[in-house]
Rosetta silent file (secondary structure, phi, psi, omega in degrees, C-alpha in Angstrom):
SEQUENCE: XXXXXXXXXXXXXXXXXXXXXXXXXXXXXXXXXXXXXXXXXXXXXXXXXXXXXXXXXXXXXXXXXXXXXXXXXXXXXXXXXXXXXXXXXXXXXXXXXXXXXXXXXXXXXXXX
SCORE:     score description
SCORE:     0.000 S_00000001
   1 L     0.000  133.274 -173.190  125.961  121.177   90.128 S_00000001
   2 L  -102.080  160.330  176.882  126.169  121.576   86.410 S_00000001
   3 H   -34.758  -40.182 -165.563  125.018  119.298   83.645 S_00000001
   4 H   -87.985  -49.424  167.803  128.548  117.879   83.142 S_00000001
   5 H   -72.216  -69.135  178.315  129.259  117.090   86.756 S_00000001
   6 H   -17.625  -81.495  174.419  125.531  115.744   87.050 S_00000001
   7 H   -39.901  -15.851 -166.926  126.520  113.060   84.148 S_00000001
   8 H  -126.351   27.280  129.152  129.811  111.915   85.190 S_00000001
   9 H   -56.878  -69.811 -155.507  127.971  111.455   88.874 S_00000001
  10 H   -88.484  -21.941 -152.234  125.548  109.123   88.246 S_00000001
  11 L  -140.069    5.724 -171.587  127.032  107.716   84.931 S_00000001
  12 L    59.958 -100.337 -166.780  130.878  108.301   84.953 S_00000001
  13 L   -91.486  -22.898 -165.182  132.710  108.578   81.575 S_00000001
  14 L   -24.927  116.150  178.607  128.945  108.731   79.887 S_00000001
  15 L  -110.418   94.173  170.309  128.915  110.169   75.902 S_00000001
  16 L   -54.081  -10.902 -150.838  125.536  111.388   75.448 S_00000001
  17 L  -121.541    5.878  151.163  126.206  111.939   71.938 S_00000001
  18 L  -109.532   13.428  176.124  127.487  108.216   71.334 S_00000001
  19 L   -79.274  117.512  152.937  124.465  106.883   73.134 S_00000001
  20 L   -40.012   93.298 -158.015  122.806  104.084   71.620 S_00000001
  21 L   -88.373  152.669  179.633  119.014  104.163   72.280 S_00000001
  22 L   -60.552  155.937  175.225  117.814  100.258   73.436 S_00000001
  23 L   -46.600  164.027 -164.009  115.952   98.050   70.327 S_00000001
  24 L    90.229  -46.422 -170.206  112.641   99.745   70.374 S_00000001
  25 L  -130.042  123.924 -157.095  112.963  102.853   71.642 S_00000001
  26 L   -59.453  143.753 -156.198  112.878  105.745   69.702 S_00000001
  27 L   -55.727  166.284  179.499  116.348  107.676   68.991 S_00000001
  28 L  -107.499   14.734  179.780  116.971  110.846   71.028 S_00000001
  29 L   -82.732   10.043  163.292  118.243  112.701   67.740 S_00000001
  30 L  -137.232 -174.666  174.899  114.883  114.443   67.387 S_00000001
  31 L   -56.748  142.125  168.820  112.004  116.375   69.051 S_00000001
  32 L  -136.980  162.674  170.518  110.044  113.764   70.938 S_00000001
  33 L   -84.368  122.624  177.742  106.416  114.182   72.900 S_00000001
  34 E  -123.386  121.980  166.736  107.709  112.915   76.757 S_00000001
  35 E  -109.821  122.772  163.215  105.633  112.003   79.678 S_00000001
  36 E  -108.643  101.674  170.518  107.039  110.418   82.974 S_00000001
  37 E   -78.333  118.618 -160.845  105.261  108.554   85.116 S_00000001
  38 E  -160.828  162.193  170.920  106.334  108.744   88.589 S_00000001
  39 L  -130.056  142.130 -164.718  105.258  109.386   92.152 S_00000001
  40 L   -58.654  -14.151 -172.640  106.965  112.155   93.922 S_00000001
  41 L  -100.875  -12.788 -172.215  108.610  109.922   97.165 S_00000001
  42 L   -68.260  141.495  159.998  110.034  107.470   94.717 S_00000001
  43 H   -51.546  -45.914 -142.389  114.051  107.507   94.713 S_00000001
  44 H   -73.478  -45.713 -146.850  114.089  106.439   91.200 S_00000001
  45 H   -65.474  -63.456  174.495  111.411  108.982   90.023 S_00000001
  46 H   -36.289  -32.964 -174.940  113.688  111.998   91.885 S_00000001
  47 H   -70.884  -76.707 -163.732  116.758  110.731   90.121 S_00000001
  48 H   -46.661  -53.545 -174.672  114.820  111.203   86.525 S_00000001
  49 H   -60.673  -18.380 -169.340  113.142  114.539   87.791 S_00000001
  50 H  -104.267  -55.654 -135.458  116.522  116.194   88.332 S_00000001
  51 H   -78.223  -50.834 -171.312  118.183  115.444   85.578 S_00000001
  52 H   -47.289  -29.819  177.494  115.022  116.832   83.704 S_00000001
  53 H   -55.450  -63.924 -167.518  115.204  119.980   86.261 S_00000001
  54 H   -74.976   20.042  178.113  118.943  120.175   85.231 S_00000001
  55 H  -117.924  -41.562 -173.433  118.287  119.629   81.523 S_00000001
  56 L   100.749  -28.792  174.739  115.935  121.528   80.658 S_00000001
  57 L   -27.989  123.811  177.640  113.949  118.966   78.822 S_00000001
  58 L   -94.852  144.015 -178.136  110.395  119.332   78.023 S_00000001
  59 L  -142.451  160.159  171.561  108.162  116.581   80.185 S_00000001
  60 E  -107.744 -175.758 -109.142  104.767  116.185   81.680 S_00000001
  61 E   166.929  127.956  165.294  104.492  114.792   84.280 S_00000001
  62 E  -148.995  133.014 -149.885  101.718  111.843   85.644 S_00000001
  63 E  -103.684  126.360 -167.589  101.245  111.657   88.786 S_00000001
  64 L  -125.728    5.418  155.838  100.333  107.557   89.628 S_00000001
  65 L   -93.494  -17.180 -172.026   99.831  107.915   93.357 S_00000001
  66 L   -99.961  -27.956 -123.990   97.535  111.585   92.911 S_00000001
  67 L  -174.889   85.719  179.601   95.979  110.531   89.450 S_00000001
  68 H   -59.133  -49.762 -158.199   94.206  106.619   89.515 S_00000001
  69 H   -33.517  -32.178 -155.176   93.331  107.849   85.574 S_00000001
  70 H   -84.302  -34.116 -169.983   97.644  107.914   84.915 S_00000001
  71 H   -81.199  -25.332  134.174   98.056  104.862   86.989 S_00000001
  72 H   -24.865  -51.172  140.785   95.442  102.931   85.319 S_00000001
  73 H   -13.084  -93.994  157.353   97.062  104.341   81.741 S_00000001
  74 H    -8.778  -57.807  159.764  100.113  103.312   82.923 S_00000001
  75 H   -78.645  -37.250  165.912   98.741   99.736   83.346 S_00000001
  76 H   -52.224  -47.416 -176.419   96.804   99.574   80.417 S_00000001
  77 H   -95.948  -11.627 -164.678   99.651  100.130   78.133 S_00000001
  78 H  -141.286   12.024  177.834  102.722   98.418   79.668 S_00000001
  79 L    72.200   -3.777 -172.582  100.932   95.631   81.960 S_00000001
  80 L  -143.335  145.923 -177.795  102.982   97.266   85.263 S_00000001
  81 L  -106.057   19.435 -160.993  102.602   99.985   87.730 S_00000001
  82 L   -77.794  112.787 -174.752  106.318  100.009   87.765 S_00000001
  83 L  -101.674  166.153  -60.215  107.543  103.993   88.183 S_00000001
  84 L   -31.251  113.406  165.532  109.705  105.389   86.452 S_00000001
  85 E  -112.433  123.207 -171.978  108.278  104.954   83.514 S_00000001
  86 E  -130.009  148.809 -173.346  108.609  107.737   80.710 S_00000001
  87 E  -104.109  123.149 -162.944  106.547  107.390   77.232 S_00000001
  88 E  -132.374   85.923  179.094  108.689  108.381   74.496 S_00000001
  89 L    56.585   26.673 -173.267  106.479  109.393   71.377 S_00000001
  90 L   114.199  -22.474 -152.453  104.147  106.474   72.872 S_00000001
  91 L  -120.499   94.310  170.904  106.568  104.314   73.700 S_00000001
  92 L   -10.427  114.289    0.098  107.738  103.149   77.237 S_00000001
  93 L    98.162   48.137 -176.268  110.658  103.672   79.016 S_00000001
  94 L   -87.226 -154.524  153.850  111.670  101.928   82.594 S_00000001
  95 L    70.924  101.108 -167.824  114.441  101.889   84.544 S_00000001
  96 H   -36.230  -24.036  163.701  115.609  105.482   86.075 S_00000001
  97 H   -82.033  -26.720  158.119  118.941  104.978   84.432 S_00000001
  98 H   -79.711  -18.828  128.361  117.991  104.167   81.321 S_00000001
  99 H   -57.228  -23.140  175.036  115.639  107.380   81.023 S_00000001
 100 H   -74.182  -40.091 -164.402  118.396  109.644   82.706 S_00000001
 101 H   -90.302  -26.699  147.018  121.024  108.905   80.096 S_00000001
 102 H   -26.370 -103.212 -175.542  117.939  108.984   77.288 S_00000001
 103 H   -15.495  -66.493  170.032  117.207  112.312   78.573 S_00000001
 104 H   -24.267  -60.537 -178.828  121.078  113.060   78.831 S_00000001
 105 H   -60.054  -44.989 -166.901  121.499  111.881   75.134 S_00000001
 106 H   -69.038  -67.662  178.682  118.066  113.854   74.203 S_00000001
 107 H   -44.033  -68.493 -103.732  119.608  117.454   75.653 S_00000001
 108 H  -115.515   -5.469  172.366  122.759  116.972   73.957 S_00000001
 109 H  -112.447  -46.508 -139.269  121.696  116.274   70.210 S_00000001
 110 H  -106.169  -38.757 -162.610  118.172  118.406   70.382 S_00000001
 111 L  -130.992   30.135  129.867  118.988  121.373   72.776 S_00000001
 112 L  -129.024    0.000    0.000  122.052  122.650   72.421 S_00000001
């Protein structure tokens, strides 16, 4: 499945490059430092991880069932253990759809 068929799976008609990032959260028109906090059995987290497999996108990865230190982090800064989460030049991120079409948005102004 290619990039284009990914997106108009999960998100239909979706125009990464008319995507609005929410108040808050920094735009996806430049390089950003990205971290995702997730645990590997979560649906939500797998939904985020592929489109980063099929993106290309660079992310770390924190692991918040393997790694008390990320889920502690993770608590510290946003008050919730709630996964997905992705940190966007510091700045939190939930809801696996609303990081997928980030991400989406992020490839399609930065990386190609």
């Amino acid at each position: 499945m290619g990039i284009i068929d990914l997106i108009q799976r999960l998100f239909g008609s979706f125009d990464p490059m008319a995507y609005e990032a929410p108040v808050g959260i920094p735009s996806p028109d430049e390089p950003r430092t990205l971290e995702l906090y997730k645990f590997d059995t979560c649906p939500f987290c797998i939904r985020v991880m592929r489109v980063v497999d099929k993106t290309g996108v660079d992310v770390t990865y924190r692991d918040t069932r393997g790694d008390s230190a990320a889920s502690d982090f993770l608590f510290e800064q946003t008050g919730r253990t709630t996964v997905p989460c992705m940190f966007i030049d510091g700045v939190p991120m939930f809801e696996s759809a609303d990081i997928s079409k980030w991400l989406l948005a992020y490839h399609a102004r930065t990386m190609e």
